[in-house]
C-alpha positions in Angstrom: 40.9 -22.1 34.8 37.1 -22.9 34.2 34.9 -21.6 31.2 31.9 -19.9 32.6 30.0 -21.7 30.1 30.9 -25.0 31.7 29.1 -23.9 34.5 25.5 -23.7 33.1 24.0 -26.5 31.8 22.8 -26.1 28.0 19.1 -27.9 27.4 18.4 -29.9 24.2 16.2 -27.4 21.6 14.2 -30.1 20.3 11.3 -28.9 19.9 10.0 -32.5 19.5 9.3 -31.8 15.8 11.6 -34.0 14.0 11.1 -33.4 10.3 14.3 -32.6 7.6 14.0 -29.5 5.4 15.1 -29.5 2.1 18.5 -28.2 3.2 18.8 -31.3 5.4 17.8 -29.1 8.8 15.1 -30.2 11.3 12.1 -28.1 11.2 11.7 -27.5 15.0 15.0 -27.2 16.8 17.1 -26.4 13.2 19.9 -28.7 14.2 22.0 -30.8 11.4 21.9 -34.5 11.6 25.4 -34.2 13.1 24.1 -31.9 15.8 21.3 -34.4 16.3 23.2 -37.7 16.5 26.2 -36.6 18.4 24.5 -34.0 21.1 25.2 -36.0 24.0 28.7 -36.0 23.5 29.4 -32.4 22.7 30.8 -30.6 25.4 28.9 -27.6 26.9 30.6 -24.9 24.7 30.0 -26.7 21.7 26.2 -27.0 22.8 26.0 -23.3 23.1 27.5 -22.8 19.7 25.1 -24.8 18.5 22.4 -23.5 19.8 23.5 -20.0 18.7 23.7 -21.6 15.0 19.8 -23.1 15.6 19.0 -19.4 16.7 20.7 -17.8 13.6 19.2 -20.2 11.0 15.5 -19.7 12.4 15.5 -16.1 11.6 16.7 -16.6 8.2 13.5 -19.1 7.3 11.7 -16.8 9.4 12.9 -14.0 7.3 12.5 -15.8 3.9 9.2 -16.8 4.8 8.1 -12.8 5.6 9.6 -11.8 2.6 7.8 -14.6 0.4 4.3 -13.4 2.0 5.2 -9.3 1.1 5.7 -10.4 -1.8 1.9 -12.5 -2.5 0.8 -9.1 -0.9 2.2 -6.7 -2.9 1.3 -9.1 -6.0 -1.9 -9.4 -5.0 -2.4 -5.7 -4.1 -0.8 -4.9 -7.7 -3.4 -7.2 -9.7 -5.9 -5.9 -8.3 -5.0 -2.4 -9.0 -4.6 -2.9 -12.7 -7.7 -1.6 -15.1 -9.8 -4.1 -16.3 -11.0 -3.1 -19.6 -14.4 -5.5 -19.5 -15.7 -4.5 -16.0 -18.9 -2.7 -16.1 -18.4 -0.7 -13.1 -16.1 1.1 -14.6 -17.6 1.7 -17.8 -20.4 3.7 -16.7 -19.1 5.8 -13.6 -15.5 6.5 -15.4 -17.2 7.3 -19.3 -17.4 10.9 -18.8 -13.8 11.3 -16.7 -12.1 8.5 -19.5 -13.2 10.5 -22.6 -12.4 13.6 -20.8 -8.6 11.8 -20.3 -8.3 11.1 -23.8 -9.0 14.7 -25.3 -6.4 16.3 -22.9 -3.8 14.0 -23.2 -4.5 14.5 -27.7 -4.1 18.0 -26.7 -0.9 17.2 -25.5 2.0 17.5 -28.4 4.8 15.5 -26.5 5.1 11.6 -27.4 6.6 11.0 -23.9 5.4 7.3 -22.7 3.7 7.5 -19.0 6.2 6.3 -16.4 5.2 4.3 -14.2 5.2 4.9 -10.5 8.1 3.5 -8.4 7.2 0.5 -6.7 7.7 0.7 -3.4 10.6 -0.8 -1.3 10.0 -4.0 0.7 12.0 -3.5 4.6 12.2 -7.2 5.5 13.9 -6.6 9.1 11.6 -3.8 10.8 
């Protein structure tokens, strides 16, 4: 009996960008050195399941790298947000509601430290 997979031919992914990553994968087609050398002799089902192991490995750099750029975002987006005590745009709009802060929270007879505000999770597969 005959695999339905022998009857389709499976095309080479190079992507004809042949360049190692540090985990010893090409960059374009994300095929080992073995996969490389000895693709020609690989029967078609072995081409498939190599091709399905190309497709697999591409969306985990292409996850790493989208979880790497959230992450510059939301570090980026957080130093900006933090007070800057020497700014002078702040200085004069803020006097009035900044000395205002610091009577009400004297007022205040609880020693309870501010929590900060939860950071906010990061969905890396939507």
């Amino acid at each position: 009996m005959i695999d339905q997979g022998q009857l389709f031919h499976t095309p080479n992914p190079c992507r004809s960008i042949c360049t190692v990553n540090n985990k010893g994968f090409c960059k374009g087609c994300f095929r080992s050195r073995e996969e490389r050398f000895h693709w020609n002799e690989f029967s078609e089902y072995q081409k498939h399941l190599v091709v399905q192991l190309c497709f697999i490995r591409e969306k985990r750099v292409l996850a790493a790298k989208h979880k790497k750029q959230l992450l510059a975002e939301h570090n980026h987006a957080q130093q900006e947000a933090q007070f800057d005590l020497f700014a002078d745009n702040h200085s004069n709009n803020n006097s009035d509601n900044h000395n205002e802060n610091i009577s009400n929270n004297q007022n205040d007879s609880s020693d309870q430290l501010a929590v900060a505000a939860p950071q906010p999770q990061l969905n890396l597969f939507t």
